[in-house]
ZADO-1210 file (C-alpha; in nm, 4 decimals, padded with zeros to 6 digits):
<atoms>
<atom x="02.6151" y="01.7269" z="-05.2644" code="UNK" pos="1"/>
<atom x="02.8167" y="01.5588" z="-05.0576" code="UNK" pos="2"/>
<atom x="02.8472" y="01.8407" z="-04.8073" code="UNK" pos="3"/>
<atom x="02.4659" y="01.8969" z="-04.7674" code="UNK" pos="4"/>
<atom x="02.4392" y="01.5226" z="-04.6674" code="UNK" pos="5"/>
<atom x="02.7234" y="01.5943" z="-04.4179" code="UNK" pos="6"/>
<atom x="02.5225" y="01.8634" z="-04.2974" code="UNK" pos="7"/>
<atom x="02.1927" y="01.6814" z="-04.2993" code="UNK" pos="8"/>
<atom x="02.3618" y="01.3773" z="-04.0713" code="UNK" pos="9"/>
<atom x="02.4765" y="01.6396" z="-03.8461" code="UNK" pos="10"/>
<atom x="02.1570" y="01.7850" z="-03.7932" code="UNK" pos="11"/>
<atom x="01.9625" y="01.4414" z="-03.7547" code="UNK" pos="12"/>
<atom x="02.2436" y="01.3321" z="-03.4949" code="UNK" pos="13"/>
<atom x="02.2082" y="01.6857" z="-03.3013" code="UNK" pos="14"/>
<atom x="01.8354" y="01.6793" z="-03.3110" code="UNK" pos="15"/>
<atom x="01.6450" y="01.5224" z="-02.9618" code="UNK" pos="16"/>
<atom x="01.5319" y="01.1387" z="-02.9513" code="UNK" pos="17"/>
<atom x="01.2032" y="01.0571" z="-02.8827" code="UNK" pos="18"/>
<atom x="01.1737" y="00.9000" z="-02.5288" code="UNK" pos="19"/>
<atom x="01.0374" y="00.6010" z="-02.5923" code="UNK" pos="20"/>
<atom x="00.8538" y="00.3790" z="-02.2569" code="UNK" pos="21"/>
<atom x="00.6376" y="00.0880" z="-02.3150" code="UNK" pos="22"/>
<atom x="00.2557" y="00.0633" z="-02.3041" code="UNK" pos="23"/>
<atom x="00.2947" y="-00.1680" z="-02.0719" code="UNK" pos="24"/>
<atom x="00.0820" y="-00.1804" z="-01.6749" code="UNK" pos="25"/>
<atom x="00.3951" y="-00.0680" z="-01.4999" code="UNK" pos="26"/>
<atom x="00.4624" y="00.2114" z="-01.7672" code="UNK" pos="27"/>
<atom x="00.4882" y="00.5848" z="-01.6364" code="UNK" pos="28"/>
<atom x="00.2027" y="00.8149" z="-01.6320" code="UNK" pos="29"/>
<atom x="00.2817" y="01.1548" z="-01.8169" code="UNK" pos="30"/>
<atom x="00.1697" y="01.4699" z="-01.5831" code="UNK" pos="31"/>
<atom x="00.0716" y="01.6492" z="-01.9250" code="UNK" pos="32"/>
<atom x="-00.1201" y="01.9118" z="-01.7396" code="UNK" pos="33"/>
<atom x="-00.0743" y="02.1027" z="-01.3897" code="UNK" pos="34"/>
<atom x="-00.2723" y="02.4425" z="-01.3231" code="UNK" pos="35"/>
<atom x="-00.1646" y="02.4890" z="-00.9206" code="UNK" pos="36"/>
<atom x="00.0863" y="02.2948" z="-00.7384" code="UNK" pos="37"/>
<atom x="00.1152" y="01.9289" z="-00.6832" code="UNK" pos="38"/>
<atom x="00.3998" y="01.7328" z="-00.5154" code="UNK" pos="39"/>
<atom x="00.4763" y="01.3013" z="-00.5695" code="UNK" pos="40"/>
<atom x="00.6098" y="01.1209" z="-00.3225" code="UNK" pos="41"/>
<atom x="00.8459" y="00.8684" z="-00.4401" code="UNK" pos="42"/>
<atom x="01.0382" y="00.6683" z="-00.1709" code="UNK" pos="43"/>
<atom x="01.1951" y="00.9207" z="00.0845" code="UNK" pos="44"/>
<atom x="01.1960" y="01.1951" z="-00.1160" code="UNK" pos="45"/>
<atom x="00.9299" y="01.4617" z="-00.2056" code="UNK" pos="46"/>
<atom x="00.9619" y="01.5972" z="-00.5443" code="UNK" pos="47"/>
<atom x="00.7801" y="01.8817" z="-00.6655" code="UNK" pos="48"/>
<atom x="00.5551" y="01.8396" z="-00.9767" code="UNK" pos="49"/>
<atom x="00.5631" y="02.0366" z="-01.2972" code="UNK" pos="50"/>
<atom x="00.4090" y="01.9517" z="-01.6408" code="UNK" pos="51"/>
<atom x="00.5729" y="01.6995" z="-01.8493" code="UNK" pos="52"/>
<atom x="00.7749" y="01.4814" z="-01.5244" code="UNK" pos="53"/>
<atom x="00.6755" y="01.1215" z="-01.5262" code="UNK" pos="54"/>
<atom x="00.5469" y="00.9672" z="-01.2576" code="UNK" pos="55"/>
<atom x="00.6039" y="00.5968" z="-01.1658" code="UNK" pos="56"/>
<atom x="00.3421" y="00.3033" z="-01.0464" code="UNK" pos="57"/>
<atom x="00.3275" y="00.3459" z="-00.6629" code="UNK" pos="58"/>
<atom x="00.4238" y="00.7174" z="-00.6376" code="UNK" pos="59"/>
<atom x="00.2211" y="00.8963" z="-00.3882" code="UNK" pos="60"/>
<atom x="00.0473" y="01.2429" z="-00.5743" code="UNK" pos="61"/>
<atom x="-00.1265" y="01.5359" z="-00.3693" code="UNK" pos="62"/>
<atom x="-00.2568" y="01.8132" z="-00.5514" code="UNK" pos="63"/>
<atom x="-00.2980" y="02.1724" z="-00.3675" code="UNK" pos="64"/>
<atom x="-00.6278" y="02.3365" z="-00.2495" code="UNK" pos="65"/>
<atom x="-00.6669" y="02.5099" z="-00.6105" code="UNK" pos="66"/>
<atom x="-00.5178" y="02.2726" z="-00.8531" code="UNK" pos="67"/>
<atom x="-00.6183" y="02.0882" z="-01.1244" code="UNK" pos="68"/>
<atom x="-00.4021" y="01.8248" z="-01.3030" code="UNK" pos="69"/>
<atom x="-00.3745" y="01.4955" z="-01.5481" code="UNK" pos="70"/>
<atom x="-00.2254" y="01.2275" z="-01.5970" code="UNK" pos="71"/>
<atom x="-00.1776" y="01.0567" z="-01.9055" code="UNK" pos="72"/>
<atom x="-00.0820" y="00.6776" z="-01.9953" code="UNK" pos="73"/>
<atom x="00.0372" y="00.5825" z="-02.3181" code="UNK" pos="74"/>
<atom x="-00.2647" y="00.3531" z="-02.4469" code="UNK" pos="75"/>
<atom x="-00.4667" y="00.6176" z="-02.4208" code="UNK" pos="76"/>
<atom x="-00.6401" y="00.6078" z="-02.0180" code="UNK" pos="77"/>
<atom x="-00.6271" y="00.9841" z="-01.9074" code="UNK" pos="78"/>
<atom x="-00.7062" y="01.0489" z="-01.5499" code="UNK" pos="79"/>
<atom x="-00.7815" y="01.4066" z="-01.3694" code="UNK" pos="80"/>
<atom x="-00.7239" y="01.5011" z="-01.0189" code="UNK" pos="81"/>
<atom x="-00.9070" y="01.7842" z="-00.8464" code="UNK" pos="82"/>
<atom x="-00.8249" y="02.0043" z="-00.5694" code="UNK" pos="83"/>
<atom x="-00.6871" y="01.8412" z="-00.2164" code="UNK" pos="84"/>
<atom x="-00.6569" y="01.5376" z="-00.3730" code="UNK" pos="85"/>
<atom x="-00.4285" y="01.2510" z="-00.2611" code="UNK" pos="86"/>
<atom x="-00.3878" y="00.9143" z="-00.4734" code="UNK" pos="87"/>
<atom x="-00.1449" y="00.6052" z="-00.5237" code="UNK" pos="88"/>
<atom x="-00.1002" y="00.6076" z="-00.8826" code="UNK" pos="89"/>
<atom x="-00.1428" y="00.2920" z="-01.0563" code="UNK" pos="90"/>
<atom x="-00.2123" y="00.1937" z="-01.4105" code="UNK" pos="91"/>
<atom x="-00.6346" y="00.1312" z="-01.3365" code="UNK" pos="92"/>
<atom x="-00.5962" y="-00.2326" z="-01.4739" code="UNK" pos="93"/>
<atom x="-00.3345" y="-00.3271" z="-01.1907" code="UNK" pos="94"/>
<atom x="-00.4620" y="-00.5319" z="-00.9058" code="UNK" pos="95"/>
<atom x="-00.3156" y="-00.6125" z="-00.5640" code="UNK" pos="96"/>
<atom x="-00.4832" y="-00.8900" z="-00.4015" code="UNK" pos="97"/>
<atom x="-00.7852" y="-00.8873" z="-00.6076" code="UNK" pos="98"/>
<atom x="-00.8601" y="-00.5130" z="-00.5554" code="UNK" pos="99"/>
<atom x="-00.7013" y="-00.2429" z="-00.7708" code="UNK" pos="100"/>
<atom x="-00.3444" y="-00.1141" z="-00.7423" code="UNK" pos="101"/>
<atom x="-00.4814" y="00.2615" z="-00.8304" code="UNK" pos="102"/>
<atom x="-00.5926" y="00.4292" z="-00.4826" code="UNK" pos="103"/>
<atom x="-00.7751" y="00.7373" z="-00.4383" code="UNK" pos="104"/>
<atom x="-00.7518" y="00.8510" z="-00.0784" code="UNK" pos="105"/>
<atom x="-00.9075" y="01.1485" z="-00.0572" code="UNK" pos="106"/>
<atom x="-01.0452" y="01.4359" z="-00.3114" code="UNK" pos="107"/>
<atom x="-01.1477" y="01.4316" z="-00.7065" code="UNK" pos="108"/>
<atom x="-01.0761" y="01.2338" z="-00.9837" code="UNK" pos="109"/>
<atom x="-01.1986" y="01.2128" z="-01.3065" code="UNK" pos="110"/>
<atom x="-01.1178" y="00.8745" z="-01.4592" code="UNK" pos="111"/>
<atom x="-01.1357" y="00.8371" z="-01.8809" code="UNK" pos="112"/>
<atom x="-01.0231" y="00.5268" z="-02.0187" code="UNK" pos="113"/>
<atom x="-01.0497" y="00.5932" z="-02.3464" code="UNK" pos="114"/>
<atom x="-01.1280" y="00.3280" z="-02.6175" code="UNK" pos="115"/>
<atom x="-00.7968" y="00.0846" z="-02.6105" code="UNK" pos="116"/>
<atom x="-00.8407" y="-00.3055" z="-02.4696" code="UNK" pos="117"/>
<atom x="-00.7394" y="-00.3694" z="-02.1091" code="UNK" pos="118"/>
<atom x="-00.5886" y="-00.6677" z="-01.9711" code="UNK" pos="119"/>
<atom x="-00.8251" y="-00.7143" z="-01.6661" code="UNK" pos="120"/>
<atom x="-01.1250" y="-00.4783" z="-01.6043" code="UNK" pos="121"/>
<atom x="-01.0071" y="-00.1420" z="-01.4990" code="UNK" pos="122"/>
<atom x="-01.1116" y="-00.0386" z="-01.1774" code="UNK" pos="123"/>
<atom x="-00.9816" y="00.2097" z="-00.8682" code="UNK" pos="124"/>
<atom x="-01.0441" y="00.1525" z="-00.4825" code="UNK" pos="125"/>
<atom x="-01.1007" y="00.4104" z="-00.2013" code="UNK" pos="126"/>
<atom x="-01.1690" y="00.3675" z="00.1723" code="UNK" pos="127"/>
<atom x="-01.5236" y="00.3121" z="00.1297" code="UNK" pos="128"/>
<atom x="-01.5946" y="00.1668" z="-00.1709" code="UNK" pos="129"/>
<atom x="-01.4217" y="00.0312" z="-00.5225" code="UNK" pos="130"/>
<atom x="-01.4906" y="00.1048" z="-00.8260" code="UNK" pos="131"/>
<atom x="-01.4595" y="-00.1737" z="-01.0902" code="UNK" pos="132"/>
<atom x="-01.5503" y="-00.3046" z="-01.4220" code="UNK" pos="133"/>
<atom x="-01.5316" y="00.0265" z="-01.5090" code="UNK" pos="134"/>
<atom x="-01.6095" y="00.1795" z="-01.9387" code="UNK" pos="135"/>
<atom x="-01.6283" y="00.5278" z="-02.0549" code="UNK" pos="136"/>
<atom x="-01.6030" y="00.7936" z="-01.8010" code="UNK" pos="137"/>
<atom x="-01.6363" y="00.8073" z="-01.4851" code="UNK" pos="138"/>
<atom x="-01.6123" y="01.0560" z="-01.1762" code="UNK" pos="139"/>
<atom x="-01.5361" y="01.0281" z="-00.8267" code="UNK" pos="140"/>
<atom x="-01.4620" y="01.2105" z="-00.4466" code="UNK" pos="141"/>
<atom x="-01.4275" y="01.0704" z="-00.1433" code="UNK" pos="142"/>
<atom x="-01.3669" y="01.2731" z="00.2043" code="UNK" pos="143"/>
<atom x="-01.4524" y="01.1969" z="00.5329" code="UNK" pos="144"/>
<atom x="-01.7971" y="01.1606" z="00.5389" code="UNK" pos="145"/>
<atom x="-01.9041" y="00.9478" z="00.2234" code="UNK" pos="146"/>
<atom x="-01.7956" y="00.8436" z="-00.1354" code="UNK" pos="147"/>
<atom x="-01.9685" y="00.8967" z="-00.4663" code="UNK" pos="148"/>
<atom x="-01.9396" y="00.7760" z="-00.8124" code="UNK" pos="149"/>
<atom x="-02.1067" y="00.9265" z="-01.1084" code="UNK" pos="150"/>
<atom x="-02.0666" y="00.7293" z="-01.4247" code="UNK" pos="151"/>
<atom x="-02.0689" y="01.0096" z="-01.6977" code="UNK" pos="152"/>
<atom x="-02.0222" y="00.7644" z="-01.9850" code="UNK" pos="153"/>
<atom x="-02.0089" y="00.3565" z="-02.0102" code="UNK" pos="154"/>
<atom x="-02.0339" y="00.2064" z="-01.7137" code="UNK" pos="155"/>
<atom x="-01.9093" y="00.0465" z="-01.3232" code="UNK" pos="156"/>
<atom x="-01.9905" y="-00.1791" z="-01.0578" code="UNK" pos="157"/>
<atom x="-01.9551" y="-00.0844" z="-00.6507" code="UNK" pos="158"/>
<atom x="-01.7763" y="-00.3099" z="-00.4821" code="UNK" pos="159"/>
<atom x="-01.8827" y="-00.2036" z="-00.1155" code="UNK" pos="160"/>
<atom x="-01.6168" y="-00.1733" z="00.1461" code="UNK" pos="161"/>
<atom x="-01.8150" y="-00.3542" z="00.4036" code="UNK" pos="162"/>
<atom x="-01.8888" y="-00.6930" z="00.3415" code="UNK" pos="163"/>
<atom x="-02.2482" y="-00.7051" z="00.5452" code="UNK" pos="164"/>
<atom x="-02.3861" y="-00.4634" z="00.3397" code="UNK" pos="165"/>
<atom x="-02.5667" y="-00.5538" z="00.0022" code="UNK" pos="166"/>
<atom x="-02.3706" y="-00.5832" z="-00.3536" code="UNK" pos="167"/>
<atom x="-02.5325" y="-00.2598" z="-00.5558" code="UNK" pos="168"/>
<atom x="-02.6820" y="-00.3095" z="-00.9122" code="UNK" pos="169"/>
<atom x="-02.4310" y="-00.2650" z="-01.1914" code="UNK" pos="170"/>
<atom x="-02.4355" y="00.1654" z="-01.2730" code="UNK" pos="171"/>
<atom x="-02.4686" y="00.2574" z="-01.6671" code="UNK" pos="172"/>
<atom x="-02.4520" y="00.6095" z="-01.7910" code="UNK" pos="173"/>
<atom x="-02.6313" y="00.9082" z="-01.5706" code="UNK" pos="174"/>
<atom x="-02.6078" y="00.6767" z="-01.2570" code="UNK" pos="175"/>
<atom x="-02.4842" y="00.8700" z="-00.9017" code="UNK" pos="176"/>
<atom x="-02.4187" y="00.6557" z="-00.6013" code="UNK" pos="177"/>
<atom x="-02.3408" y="00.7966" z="-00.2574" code="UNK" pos="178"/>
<atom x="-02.1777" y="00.5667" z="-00.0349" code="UNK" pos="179"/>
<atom x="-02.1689" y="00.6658" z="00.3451" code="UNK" pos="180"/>
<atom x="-01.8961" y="00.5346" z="00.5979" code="UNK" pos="181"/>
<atom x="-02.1495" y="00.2782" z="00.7459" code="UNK" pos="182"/>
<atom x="-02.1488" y="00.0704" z="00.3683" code="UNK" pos="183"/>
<atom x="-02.5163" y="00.1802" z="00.3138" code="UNK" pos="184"/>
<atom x="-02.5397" y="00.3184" z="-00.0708" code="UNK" pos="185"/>
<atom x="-02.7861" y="00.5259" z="-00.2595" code="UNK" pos="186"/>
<atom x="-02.7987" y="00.4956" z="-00.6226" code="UNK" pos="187"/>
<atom x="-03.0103" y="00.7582" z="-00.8192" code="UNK" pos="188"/>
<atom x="-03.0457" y="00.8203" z="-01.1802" code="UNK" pos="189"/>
<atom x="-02.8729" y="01.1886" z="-01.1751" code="UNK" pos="190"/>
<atom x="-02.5634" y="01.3369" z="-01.0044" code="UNK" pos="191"/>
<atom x="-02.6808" y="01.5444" z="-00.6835" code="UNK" pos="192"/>
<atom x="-02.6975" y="01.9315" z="-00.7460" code="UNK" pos="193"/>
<atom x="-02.4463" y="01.9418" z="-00.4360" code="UNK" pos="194"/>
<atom x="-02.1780" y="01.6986" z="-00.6162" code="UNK" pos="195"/>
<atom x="-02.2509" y="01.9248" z="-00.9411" code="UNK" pos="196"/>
<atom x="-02.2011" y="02.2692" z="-00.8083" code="UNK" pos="197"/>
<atom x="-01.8895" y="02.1257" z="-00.5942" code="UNK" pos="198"/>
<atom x="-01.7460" y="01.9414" z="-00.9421" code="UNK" pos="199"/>
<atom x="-01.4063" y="02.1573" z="-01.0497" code="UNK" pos="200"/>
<atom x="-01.4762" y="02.3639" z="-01.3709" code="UNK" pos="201"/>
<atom x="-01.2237" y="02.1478" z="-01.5684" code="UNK" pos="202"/>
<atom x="-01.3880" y="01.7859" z="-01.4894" code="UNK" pos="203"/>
<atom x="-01.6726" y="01.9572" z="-01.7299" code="UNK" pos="204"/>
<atom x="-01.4766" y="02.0439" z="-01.9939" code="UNK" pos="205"/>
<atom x="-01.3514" y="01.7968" z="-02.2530" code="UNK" pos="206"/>
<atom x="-00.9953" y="01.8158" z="-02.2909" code="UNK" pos="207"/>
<atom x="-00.7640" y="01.6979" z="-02.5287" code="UNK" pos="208"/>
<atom x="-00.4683" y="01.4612" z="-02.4445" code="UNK" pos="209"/>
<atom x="-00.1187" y="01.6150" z="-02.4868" code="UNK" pos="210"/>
<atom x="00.0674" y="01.3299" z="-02.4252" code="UNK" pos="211"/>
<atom x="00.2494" y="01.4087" z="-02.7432" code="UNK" pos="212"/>
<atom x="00.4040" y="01.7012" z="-02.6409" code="UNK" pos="213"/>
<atom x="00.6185" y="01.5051" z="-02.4154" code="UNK" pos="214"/>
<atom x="00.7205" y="01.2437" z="-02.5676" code="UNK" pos="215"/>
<atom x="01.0520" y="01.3652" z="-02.7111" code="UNK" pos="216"/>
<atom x="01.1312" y="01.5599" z="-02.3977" code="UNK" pos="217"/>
<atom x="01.2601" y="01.4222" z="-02.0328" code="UNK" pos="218"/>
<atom x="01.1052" y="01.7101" z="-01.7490" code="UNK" pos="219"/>
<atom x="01.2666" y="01.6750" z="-01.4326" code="UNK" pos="220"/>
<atom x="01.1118" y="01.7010" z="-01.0900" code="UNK" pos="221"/>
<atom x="01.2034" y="01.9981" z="-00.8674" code="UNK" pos="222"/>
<atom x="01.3861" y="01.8138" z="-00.5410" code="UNK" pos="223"/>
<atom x="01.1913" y="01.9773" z="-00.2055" code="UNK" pos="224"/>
<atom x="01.3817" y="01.7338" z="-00.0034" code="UNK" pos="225"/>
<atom x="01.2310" y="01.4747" z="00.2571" code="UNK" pos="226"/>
<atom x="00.8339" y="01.4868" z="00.3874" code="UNK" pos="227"/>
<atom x="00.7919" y="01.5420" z="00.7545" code="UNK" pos="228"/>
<atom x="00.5273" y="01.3128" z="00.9328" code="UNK" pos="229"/>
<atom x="00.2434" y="01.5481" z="00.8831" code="UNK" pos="230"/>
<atom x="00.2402" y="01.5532" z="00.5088" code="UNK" pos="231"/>
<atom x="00.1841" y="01.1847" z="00.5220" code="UNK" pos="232"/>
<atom x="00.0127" y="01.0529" z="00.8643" code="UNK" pos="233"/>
<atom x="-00.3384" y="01.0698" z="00.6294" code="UNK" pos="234"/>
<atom x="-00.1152" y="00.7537" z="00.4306" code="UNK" pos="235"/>
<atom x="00.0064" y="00.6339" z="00.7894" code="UNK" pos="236"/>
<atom x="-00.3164" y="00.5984" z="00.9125" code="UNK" pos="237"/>
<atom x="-00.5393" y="00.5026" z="00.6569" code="UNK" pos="238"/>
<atom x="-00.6851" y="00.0857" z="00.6045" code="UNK" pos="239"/>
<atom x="-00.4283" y="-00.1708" z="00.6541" code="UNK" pos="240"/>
<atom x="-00.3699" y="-00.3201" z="00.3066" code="UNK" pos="241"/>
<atom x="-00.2695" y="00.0705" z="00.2121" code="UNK" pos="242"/>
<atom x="-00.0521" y="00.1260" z="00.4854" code="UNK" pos="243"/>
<atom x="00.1196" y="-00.2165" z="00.5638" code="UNK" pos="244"/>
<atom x="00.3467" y="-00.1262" z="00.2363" code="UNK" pos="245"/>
<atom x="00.4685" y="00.2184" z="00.3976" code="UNK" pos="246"/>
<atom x="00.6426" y="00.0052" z="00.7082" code="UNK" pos="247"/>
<atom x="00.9347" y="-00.1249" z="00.4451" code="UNK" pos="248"/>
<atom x="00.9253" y="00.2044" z="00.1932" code="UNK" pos="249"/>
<atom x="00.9681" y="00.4491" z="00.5161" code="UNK" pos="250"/>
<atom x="01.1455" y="00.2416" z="00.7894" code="UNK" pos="251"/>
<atom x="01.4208" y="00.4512" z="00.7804" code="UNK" pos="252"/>
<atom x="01.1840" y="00.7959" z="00.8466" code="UNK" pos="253"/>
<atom x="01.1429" y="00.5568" z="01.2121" code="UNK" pos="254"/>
<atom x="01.5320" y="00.7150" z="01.2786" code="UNK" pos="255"/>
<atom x="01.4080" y="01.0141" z="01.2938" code="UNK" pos="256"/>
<atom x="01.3559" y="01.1622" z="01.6152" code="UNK" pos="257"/>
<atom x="01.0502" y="01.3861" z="01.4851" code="UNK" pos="258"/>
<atom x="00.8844" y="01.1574" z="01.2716" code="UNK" pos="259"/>
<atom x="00.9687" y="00.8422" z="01.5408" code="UNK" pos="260"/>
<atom x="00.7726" y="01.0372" z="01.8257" code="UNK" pos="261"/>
<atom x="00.4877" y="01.0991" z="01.6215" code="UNK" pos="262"/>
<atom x="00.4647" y="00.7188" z="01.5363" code="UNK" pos="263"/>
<atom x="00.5021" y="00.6045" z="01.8739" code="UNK" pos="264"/>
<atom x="00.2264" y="00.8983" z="02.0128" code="UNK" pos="265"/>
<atom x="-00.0120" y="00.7354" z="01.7754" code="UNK" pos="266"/>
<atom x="00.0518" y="00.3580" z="01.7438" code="UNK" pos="267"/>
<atom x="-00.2202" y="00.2266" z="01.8754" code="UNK" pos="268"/>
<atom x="-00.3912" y="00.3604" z="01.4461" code="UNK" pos="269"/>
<atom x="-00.0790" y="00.1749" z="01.3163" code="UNK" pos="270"/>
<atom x="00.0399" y="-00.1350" z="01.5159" code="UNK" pos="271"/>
<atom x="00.2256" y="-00.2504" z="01.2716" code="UNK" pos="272"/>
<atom x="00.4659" y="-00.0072" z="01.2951" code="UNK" pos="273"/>
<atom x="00.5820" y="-00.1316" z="01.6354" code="UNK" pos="274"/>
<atom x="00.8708" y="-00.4383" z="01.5667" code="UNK" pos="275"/>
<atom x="01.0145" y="-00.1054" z="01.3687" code="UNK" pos="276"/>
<atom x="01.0228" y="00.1054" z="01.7084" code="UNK" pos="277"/>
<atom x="01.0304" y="-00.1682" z="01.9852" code="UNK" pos="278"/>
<atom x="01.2328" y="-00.4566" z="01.8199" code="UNK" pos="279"/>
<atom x="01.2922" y="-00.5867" z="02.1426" code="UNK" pos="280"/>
<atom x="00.9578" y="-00.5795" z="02.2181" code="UNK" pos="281"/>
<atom x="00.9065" y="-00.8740" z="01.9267" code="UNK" pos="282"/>
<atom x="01.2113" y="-01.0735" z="01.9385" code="UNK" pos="283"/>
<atom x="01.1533" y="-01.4004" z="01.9769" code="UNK" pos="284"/>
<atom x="01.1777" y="-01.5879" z="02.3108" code="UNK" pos="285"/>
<atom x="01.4842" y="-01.8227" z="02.3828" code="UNK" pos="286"/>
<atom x="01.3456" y="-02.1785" z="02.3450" code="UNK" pos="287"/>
<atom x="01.4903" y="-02.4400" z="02.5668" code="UNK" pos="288"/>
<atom x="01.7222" y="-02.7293" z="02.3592" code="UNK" pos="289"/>
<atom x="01.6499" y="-03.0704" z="02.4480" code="UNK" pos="290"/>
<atom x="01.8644" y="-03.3715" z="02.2788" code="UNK" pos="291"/>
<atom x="01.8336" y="-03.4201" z="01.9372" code="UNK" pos="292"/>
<atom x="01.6458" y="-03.7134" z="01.9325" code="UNK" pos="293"/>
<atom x="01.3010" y="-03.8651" z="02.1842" code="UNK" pos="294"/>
<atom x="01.4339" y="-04.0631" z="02.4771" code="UNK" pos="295"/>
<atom x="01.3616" y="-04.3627" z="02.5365" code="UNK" pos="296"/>
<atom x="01.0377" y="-04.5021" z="02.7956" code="UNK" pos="297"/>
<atom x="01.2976" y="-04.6345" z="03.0351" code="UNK" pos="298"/>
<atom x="01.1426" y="-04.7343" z="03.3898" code="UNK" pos="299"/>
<atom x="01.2527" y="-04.5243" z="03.7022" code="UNK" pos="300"/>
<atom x="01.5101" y="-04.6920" z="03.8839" code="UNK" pos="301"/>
<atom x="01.4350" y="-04.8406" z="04.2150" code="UNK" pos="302"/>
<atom x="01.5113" y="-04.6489" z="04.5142" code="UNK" pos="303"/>
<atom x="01.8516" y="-04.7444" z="04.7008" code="UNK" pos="304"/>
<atom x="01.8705" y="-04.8770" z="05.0197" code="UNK" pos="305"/>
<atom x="02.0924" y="-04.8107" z="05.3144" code="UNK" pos="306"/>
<atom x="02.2103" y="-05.1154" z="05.4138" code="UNK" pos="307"/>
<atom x="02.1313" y="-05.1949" z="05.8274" code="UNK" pos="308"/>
<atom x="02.5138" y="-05.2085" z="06.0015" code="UNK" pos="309"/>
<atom x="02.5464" y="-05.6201" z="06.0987" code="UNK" pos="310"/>
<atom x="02.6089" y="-05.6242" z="06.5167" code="UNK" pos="311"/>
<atom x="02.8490" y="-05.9008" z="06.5581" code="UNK" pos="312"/>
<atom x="02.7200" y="-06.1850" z="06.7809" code="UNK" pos="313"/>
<atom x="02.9410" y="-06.2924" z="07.0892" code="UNK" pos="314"/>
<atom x="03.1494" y="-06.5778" z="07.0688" code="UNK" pos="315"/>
<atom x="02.9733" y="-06.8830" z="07.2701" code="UNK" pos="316"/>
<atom x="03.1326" y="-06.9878" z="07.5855" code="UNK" pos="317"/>
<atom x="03.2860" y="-07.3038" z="07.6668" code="UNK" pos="318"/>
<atom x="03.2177" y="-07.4936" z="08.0113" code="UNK" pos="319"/>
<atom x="03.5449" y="-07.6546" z="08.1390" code="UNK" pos="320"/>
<atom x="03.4586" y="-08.0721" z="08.2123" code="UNK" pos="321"/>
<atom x="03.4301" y="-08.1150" z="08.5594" code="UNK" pos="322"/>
<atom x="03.7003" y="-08.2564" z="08.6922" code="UNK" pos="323"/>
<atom x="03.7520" y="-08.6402" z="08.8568" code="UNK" pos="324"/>
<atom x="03.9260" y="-08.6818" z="09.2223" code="UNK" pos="325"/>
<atom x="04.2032" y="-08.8590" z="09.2726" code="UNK" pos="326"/>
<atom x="04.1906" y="-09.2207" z="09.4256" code="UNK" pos="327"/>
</atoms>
């Protein structure tokens, strides 16, 4: 008897832990599914992505031309990226200055929340528009020419990009808006046939989470080394409350002669990037010290005078009496 308990401890010791991360905002998202290649940027370093790695709050993730892939949070909010698609992953409840921390740059994503309380409204932002208050299920791309929202379950509110144009009406279930670069936005009651057809296959589907697959497993990331400036100029370049972070994460990219040239070739999208290359551009000016305390209002002394040279005056001259004859 006593051996088989030996034997049991033995087992239970040898046997894998569960990896165990809060629930928390700033938790990890699980990649739980990746059909295609994706890579994450993280720092310096470009990592490639395979199913199970975790990928931290800030981490920059760009799917390939074919690829689908999802994310998965602990409390339950799921979210699925399409082909081409580049985002700044943050838990959807994070905000940065009042807008949200999760940023979809370009491409597809397919955003399920699930049932679990959030601390603040979940919500994601994009050049052109934000999405926020957001329930249920909704859907997204944004390219070049417009962004559109189709809320597939719940619903979400537009926060428009461009503060002239006019707040749109709160979306419920069915609704497809179209926002175009100029902040003017179209809301129907049905997703176009275009946005439909375009969709990927696996945004239609209804798939399970498999976030517990991985939770008694670490997956690494395969290492692909550092990014060269053309796998992340679209990041350089895009609105300045995105890019103003990449100035401290990347500052030491600015050493290389490569990636420097490119900066300086295009500075005029991403001023801000010039104290990096031109310090002495931006150092401050010398300031001239005075004495530490005012001076006092003291009148201007009078001007001197040159004192005249005194001619000496010429002795006065004596008459001799005349003199008396002798009698």
């Amino acid at each position: 008897m006593l051996k088989r308990i030996v034997l049991v401890g033995i087992a239970l010791a040898a046997a894998p832990l569960p990896i165990c991360w809060g629930a928390g905002l700033d938790s990890p998202a699980v990649m739980t599914i990746l059909e295609g290649s994706g890579t994450v940027l993280r720092g310096t370093s470009k990592l490639g992505a395979v199913e199970g790695v975790r990928v931290q709050a800030n981490d920059l993730v760009e799917t390939g031309k074919d690829t689908f892939a999802r994310l998965e949070y602990e409390d339950g909010v799921r979210l699925d990226l399409g082909p081409a698609t580049r985002l700044q992953l943050n838990h959807p409840s994070e905000a940065t200055a009042d807008r949200p921390s999760l940023y979809l740059l370009s491409g597809w994503l397919k955003l399920t929340l699930g049932d679990s309380k959030h601390p603040k409204p979940p919500g994601f932002a994009t050049p052109l528009f934000d999405g926020t208050d957001l329930t249920g299920v909704v859907l997204a791309r944004v390219d070049a020419r417009s962004g559109l929202l189709f809320v597939e379950q719940g619903r979400a509110r537009i926060a428009n990009r461009h503060s002239h144009a006019p707040l749109p009406p709160p979306l419920k279930a069915s609704d497809f808006a179209t926002v175009a670069k100029d902040g003017h936005t179209v809301v129907d009651s049905r997703a176009s046939k275009e946005f439909v057809e375009q969709m990927p296959r696996a945004f239609q589907d209804t798939i399970p989470s498999r976030l517990g697959r991985y939770r008694i497993r670490e997956v690494a990331f395969r290492e692909l080394g550092e990014f060269s400036y053309a796998e992340v100029e679209p990041w350089v370049d895009s609105e300045l409350s995105v890019r103003r972070q990449f100035v401290r994460t990347w500052k030491s990219k600015a050493d290389e002669p490569e990636f420097r040239m490119e900066l300086t070739s295009n500075l005029k999208l991403h001023p801000e990037w010039g104290p990096v290359l031109f310090p002495e551009l931006y150092a401050p000016k010398p300031v001239a010290v005075g004495p530490p305390w005012p001076l006092p209002n003291v009148p201007p002394a009078p001007e001197a005078t040159t004192p005249q040279p005194v001619e000496p005056q010429a002795a006065p001259q004596v008459v001799p009496p005349p003199s008396t004859p002798q009698q």
